[in-house]
DRENPA-3360 file (N, C-alpha, C; in nm, 2 decimals, always signed):
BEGIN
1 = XXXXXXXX = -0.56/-2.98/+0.57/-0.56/-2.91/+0.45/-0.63/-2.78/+0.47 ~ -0.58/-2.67/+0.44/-0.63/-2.54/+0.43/-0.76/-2.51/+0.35 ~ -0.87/-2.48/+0.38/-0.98/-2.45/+0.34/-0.94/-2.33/+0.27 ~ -0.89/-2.24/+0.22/-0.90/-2.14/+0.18/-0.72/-2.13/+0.10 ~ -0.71/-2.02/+0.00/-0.59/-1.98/-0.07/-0.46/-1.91/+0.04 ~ -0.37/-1.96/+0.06/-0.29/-1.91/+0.17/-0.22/-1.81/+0.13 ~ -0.21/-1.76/+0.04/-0.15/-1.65/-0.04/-0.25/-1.52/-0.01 ~ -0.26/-1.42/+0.05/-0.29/-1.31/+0.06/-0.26/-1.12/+0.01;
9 = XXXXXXXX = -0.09/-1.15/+0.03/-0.03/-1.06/-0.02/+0.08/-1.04/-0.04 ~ +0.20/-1.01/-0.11/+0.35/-1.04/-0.16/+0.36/-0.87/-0.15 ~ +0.52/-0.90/-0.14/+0.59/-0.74/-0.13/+0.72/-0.76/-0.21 ~ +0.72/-0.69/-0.33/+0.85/-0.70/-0.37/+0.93/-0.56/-0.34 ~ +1.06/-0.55/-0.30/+1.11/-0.46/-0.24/+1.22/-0.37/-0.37 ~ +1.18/-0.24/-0.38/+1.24/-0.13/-0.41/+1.35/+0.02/-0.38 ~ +1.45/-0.04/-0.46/+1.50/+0.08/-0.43/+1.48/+0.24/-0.46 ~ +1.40/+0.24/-0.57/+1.34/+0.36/-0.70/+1.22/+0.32/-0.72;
17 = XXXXXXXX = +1.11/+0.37/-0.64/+0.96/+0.34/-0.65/+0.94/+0.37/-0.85 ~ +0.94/+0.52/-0.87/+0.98/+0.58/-0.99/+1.02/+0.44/-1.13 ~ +1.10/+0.44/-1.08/+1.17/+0.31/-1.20/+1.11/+0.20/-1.17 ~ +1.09/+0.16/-1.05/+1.02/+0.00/-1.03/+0.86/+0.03/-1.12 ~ +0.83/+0.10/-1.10/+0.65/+0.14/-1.11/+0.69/+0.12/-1.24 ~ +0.79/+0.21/-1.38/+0.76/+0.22/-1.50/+0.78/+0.10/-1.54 ~ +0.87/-0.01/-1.47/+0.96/-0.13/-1.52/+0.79/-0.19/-1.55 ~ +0.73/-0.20/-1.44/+0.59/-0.32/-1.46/+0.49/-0.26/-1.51;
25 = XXXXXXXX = +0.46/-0.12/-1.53/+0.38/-0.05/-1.60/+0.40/-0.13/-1.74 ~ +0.52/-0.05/-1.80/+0.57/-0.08/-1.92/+0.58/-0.24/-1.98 ~ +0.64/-0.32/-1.92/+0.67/-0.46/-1.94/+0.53/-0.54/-1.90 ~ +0.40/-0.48/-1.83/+0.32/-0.62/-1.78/+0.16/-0.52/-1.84 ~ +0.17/-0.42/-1.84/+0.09/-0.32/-1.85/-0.03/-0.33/-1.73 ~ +0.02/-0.29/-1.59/-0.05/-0.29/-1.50/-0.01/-0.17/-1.43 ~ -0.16/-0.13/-1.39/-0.15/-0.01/-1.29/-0.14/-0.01/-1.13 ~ -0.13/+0.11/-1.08/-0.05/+0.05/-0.94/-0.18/+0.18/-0.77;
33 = XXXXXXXX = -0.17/+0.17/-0.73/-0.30/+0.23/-0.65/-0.17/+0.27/-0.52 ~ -0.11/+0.38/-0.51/-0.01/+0.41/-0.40/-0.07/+0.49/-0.27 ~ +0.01/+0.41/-0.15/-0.01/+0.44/-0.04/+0.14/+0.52/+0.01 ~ +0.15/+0.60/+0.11/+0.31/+0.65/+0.15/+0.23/+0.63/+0.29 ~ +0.30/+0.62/+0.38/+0.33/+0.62/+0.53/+0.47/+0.65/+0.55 ~ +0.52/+0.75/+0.64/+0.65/+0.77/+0.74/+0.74/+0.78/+0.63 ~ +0.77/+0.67/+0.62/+0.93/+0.63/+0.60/+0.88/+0.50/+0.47 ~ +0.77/+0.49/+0.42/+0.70/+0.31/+0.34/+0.68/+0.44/+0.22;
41 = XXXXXXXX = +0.70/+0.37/+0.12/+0.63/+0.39/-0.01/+0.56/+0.29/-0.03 ~ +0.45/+0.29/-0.12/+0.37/+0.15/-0.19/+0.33/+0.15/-0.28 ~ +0.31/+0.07/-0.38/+0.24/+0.11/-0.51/+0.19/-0.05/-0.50 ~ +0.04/-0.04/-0.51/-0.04/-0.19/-0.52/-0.13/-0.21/-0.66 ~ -0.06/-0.33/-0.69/-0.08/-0.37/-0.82/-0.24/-0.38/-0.83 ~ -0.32/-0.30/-0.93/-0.42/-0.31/-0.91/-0.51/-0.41/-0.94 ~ -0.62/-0.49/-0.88/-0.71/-0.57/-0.96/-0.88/-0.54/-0.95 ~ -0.91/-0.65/-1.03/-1.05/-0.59/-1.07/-1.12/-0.62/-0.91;
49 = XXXXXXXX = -1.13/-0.70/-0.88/-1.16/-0.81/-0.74/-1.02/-0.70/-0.60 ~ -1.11/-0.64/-0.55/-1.03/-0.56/-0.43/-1.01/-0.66/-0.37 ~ -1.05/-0.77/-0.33/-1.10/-0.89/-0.22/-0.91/-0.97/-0.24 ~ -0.91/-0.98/-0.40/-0.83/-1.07/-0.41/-0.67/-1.06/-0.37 ~ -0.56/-1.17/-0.36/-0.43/-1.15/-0.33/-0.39/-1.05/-0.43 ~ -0.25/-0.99/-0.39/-0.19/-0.89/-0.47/-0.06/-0.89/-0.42 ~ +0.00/-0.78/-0.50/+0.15/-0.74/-0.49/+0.18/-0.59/-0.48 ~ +0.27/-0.57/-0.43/+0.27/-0.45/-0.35/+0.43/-0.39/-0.39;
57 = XXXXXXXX = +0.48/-0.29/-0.45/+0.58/-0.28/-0.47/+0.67/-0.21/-0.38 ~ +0.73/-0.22/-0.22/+0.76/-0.16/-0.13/+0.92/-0.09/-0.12 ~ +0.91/+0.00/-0.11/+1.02/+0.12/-0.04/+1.04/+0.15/+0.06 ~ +1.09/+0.06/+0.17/+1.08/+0.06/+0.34/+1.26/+0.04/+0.35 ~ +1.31/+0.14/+0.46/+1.46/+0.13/+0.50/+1.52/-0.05/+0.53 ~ +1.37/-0.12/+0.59/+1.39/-0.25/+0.65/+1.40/-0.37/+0.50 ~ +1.34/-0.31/+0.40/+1.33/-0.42/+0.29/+1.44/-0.36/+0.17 ~ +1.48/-0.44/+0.12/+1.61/-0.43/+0.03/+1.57/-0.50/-0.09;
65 = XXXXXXXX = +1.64/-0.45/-0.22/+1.56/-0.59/-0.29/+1.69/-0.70/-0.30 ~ +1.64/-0.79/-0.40/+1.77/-0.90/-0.39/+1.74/-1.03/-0.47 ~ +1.86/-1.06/-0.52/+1.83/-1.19/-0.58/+1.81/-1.31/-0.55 ~ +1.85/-1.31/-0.43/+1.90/-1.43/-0.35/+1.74/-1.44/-0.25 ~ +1.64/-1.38/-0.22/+1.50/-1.40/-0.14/+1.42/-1.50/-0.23 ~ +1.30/-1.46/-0.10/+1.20/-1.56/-0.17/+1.17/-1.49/-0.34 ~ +1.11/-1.65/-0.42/+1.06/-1.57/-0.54/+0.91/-1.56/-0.51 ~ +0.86/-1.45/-0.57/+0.69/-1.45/-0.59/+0.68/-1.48/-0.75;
73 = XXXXXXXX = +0.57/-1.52/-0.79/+0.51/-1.59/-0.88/+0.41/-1.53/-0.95 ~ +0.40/-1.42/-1.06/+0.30/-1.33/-1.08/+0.28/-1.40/-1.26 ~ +0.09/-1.39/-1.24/+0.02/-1.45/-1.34/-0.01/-1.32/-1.42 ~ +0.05/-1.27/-1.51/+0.03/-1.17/-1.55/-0.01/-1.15/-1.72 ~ +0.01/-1.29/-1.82/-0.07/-1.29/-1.88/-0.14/-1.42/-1.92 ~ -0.21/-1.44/-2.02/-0.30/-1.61/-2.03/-0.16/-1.73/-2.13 ~ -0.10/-1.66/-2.16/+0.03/-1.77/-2.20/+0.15/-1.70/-2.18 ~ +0.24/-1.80/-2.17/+0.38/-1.70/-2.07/+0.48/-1.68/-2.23;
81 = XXXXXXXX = +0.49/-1.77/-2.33/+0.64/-1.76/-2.45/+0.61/-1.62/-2.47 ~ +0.49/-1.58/-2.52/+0.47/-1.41/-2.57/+0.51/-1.32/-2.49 ~ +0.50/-1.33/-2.36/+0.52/-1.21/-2.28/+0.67/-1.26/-2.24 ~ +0.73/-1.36/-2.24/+0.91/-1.39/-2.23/+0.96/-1.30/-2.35 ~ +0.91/-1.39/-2.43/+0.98/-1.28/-2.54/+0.98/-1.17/-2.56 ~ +0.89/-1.10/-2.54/+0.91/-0.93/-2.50/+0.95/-0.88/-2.45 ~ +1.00/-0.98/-2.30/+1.09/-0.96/-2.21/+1.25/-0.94/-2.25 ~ +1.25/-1.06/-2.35/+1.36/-1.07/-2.42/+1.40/-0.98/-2.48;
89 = XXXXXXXX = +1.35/-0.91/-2.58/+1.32/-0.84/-2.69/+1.36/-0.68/-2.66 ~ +1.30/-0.65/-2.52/+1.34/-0.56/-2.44/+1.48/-0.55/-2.31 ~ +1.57/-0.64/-2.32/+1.64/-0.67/-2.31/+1.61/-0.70/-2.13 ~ +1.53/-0.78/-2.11/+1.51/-0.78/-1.97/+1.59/-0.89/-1.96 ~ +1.62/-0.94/-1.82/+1.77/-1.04/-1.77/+1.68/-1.16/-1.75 ~ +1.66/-1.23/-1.84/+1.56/-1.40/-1.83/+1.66/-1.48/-1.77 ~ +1.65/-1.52/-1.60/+1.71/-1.65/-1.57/+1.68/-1.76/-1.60 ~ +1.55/-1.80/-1.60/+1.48/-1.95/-1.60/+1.43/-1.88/-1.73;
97 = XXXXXXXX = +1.44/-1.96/-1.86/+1.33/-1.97/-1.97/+1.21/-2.01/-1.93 ~ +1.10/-2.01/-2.01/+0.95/-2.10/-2.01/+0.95/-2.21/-1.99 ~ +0.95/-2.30/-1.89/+0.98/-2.40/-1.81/+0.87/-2.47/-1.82 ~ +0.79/-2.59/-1.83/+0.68/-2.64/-1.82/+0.69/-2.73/-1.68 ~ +0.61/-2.70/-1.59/+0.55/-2.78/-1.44/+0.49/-2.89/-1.47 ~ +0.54/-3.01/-1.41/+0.51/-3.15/-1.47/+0.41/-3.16/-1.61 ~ +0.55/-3.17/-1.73/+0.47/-3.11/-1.81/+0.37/-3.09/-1.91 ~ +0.39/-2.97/-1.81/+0.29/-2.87/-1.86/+0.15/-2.91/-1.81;
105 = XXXXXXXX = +0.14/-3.02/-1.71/+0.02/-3.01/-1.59/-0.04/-2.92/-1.54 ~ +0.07/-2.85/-1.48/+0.03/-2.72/-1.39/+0.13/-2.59/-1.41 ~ +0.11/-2.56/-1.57/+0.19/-2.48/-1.62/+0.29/-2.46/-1.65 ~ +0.32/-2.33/-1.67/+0.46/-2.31/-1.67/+0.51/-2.17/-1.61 ~ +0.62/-2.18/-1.60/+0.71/-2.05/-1.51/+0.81/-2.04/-1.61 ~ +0.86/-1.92/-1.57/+1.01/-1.84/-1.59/+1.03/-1.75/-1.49 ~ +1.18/-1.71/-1.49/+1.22/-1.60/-1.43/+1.32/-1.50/-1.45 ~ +1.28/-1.37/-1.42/+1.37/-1.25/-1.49/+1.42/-1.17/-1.37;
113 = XXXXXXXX = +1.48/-1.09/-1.39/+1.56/-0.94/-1.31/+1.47/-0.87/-1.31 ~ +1.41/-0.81/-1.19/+1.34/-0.66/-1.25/+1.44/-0.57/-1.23 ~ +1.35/-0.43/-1.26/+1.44/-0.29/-1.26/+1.55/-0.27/-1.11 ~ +1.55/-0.34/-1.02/+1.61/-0.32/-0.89/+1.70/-0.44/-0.85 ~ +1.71/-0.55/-0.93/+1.78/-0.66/-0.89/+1.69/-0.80/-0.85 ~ +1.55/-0.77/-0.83/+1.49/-0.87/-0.80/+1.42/-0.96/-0.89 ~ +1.52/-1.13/-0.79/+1.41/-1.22/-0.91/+1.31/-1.25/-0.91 ~ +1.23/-1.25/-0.99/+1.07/-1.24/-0.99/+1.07/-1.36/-1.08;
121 = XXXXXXX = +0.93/-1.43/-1.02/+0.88/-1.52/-1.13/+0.73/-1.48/-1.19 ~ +0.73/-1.59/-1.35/+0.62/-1.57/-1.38/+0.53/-1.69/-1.42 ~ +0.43/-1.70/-1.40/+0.34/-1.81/-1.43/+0.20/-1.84/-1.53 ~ +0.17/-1.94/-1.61/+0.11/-1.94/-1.66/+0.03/-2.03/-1.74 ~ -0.11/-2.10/-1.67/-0.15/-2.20/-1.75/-0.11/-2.23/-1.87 ~ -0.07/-2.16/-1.95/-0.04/-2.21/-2.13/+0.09/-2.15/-2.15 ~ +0.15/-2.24/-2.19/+0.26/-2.21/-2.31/+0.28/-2.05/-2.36;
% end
């Protein structure tokens, strides 16, 4: 058993840094801390805790985005129906509804489209 959280850092991939940035600006209200190197864009989701895991919104010739990859799992508010339905409301593409994890033991998930094609999930102790 791993002494520590194995999750350190996620890359969701971008075709339009521009559009990806306003999509989670607007829909999650989170700000983004950007790096460029070469040929990489980045925009890193910011937290209070520098130490902690994060997500990184990447623009690299090698990363593509896509439906069909891994999903990442972003806790982005303290109950997930309110922030679905805004999703809804704003006509974002809801695959998975608010789903309860053995339920509702260890929360709940959904999953939507972002601005590029990618399925993203979302997670959240409460209802």
């Amino acid at each position: 058993m791993l002494a520590h959280a194995p999750l350190v850092w996620g890359e969701i991939p971008v075709a339009d840094m521009d559009r990806a940035t306003a999509f989670y600006q607007r829909h999650f209200d989170v700000q983004f801390k950007y790096q460029h190197n070469d040929d990489m864009q980045m925009a890193i989701i910011e937290t209070e805790d520098p130490q902690a895991a994060s997500i990184g919104l990447i623009k690299h010739p090698m990363m593509q985005p896509s439906s069909q990859g891994s999903v990442v799992y972003l806790h982005l508010s303290p109950q997930l129906t309110p922030l679905v339905d805004k999703l809804v409301q704003a006509e974002v593409k809801i695959v998975l509804p608010v789903m309860p994890i053995n339920d509702g033991e260890c929360g709940y998930v959904a999953l939507f489209v972002d601005s590029e094609g990618n399925t993203v999930g979302l997670w959240s102790a409460q209802q």
